[in-house]
N, C-alpha and C positions, 0 to 999 in steps of 0.2 A: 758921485763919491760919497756926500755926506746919507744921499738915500740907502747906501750900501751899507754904512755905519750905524744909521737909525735900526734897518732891517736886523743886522748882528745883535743890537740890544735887545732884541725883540726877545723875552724870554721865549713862548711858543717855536716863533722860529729856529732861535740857538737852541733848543733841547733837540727838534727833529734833527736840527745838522749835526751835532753832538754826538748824536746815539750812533748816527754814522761814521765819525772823526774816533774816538776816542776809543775805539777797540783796534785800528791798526797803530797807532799810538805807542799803544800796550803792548802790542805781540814784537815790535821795532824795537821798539826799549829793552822790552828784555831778550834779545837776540842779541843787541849791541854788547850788554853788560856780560852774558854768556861769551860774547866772543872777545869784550878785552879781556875777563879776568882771566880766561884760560890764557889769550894772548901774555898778560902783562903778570902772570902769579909762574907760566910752566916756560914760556919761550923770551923774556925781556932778559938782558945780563942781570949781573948781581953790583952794585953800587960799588964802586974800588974802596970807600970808604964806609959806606951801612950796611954793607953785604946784603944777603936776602932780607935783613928787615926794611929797604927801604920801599919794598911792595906795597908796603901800609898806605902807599899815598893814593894807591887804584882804588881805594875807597874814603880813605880822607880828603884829596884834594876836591874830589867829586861833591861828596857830602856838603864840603865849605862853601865848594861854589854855589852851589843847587842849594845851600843854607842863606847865601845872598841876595840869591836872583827872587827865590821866593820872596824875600820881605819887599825887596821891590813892586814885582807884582804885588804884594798884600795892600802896601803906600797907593800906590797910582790907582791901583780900582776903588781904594778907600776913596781918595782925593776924586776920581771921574762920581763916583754916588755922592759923594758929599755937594760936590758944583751941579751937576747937573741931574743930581737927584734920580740918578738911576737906580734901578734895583739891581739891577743882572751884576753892577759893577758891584753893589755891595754882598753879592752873594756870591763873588768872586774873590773876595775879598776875606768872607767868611770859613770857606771852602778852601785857600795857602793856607790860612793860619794855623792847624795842626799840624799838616805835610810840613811846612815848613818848620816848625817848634819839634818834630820828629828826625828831620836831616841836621839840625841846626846841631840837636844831642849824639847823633851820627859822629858828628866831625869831631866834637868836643870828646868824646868815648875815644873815636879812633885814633887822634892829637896826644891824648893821655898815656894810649899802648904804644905809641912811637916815640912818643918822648921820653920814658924810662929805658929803654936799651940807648937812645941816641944822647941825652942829655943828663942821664940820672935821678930823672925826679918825673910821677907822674903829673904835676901839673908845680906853676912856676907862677908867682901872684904879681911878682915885677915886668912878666913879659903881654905887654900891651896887648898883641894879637888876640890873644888865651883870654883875657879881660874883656874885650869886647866884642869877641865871638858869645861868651857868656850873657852879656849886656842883653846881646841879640836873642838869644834862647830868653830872659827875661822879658822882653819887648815881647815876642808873640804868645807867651805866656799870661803877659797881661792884658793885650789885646785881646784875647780869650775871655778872661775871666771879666772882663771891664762890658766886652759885649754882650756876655752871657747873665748879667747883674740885671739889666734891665725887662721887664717883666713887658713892655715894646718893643716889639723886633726894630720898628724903624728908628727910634730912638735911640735903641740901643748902635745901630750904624751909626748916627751922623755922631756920635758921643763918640765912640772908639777909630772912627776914621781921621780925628785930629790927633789922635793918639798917632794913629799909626805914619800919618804924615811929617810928623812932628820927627815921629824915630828913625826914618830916613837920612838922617846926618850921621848916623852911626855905618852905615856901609861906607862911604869913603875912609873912614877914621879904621876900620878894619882893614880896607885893602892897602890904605898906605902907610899902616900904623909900621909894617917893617922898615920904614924908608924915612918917617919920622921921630923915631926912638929906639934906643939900642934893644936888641930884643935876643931871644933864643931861636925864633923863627927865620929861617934861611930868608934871603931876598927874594923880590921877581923869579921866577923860572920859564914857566912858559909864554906869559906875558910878554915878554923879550922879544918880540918876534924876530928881530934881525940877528938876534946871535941867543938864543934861546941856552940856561942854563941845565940843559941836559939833555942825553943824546937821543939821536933819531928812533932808534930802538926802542927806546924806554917813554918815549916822549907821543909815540902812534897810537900805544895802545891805554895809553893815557888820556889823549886825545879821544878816543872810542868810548873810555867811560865814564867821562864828562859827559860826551852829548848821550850815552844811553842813559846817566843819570836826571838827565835835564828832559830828556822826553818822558822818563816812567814818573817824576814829579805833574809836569804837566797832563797825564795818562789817570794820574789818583786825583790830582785838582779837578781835572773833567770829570774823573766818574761819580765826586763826593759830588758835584756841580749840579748831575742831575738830579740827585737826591733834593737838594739847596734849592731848587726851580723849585719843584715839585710843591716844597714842603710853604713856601710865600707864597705860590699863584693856588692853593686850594681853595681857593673859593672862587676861582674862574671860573669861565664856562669849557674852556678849550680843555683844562684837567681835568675835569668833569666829563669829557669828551673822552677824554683818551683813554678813563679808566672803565669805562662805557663799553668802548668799543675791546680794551683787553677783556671785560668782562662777557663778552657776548663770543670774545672768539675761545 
């Protein structure tokens, strides 16, 4: 088990398995998101109450989720390099933080266009959610700039990974910020699993482009990843290898 785990941090090894993983990834992801939008933009009803503008959520609610999952990922790999001093973890680390500071302004854009037909105002500075989705886009914003200050790559990880662990208290305060202050943002919807707050129809191909979102996020994290290997192990010998060997072929 833990020799499975060790072998995974292995950067050599995770780039060969990588290069193989991360291009079907890619080609799933975006079949997925091709088959909800048409699904969920041409063949879902119209909302008895948003009419067709309530489509905006096949790439908003996507965008929000895949805006959280990321910083989570960005925390736990920060947190696995900072304890046990791995690199792979912090260059996994290094590698969400734009994806994710790029979905995070996703949600926030697409939030803005929905909210002025549904609420009347493109953005609303009392409603909690809107606040610390923001928060969130600031957090891997800094995280960025915070890592990228230091003129040490290594130091510059173990500096920015308390950062980023630290900012991990802001995703539950996001997810249940509707449930703990009045807000403009509807409640739980899919989350509900036992009586889910909207219908089967509307709710599949919603479902399809979540997870096509969440696979083409992890699809870009893997491929910047290679890059990120690449660019810390250049003074190895196995990169020195590889470019050897591209170079002879």
């Amino acid at each position: 088990m833990f020799n499975w785990f060790y072998r995974l941090g292995s950067p050599p090894h995770f780039y060969k398995l990588n290069r193989v993983i991360y291009p079907w990834i890619g080609l799933i992801s975006i079949l997925l998101i091709i088959i909800g939008s048409i699904w969920g933009l041409a063949f879902a009803p119209s909302d008895y109450l948003q009419g067709d503008g309530f489509r905006m959520i096949y790439v908003h609610v996507p965008s929000a989720y895949v805006s959280m999952l990321a910083y989570i990922v960005l925390a736990i790999s920060a947190g696995i390099g900072f304890i046990w001093r791995m690199k792979l973890a912090h260059a996994v680390a290094v590698s969400a933080a734009p994806f994710g500071a790029s979905f995070t302004l996703l949600a926030l854009i697409t939030g803005s266009l929905w909210g002025k037909p549904m609420w009347g105002t493109y953005w609303e500075w009392g409603d909690a959610r809107l606040l610390f989705e923001l928060l969130l886009f600031f957090m891997f914003l800094g995280y960025i700039l915070l890592h990228s200050s230091f003129e040490d790559p290594n130091r510059g990880d173990r500096v920015s990974s308390i950062l980023a662990v630290v900012g991990i208290i802001n995703i539950p305060i996001i997810h249940y910020s509707v449930e703990w202050w009045n807000t403009l943002h509807q409640g739980p919807t899919i989350s509900k699993l036992d009586a889910p707050s909207i219908t089967i129809d509307m709710l599949l191909p919603l479902l399809v482009m979540i997870f096509g979102f969440t696979l083409f996020f992890f699809f870009l994290l893997l491929f910047r990843l290679q890059t990120e290997i690449l660019i810390r192990s250049s003074n190895t010998q196995w990169v020195k290898s590889l470019f050897m060997d591209n170079a002879n072929d």
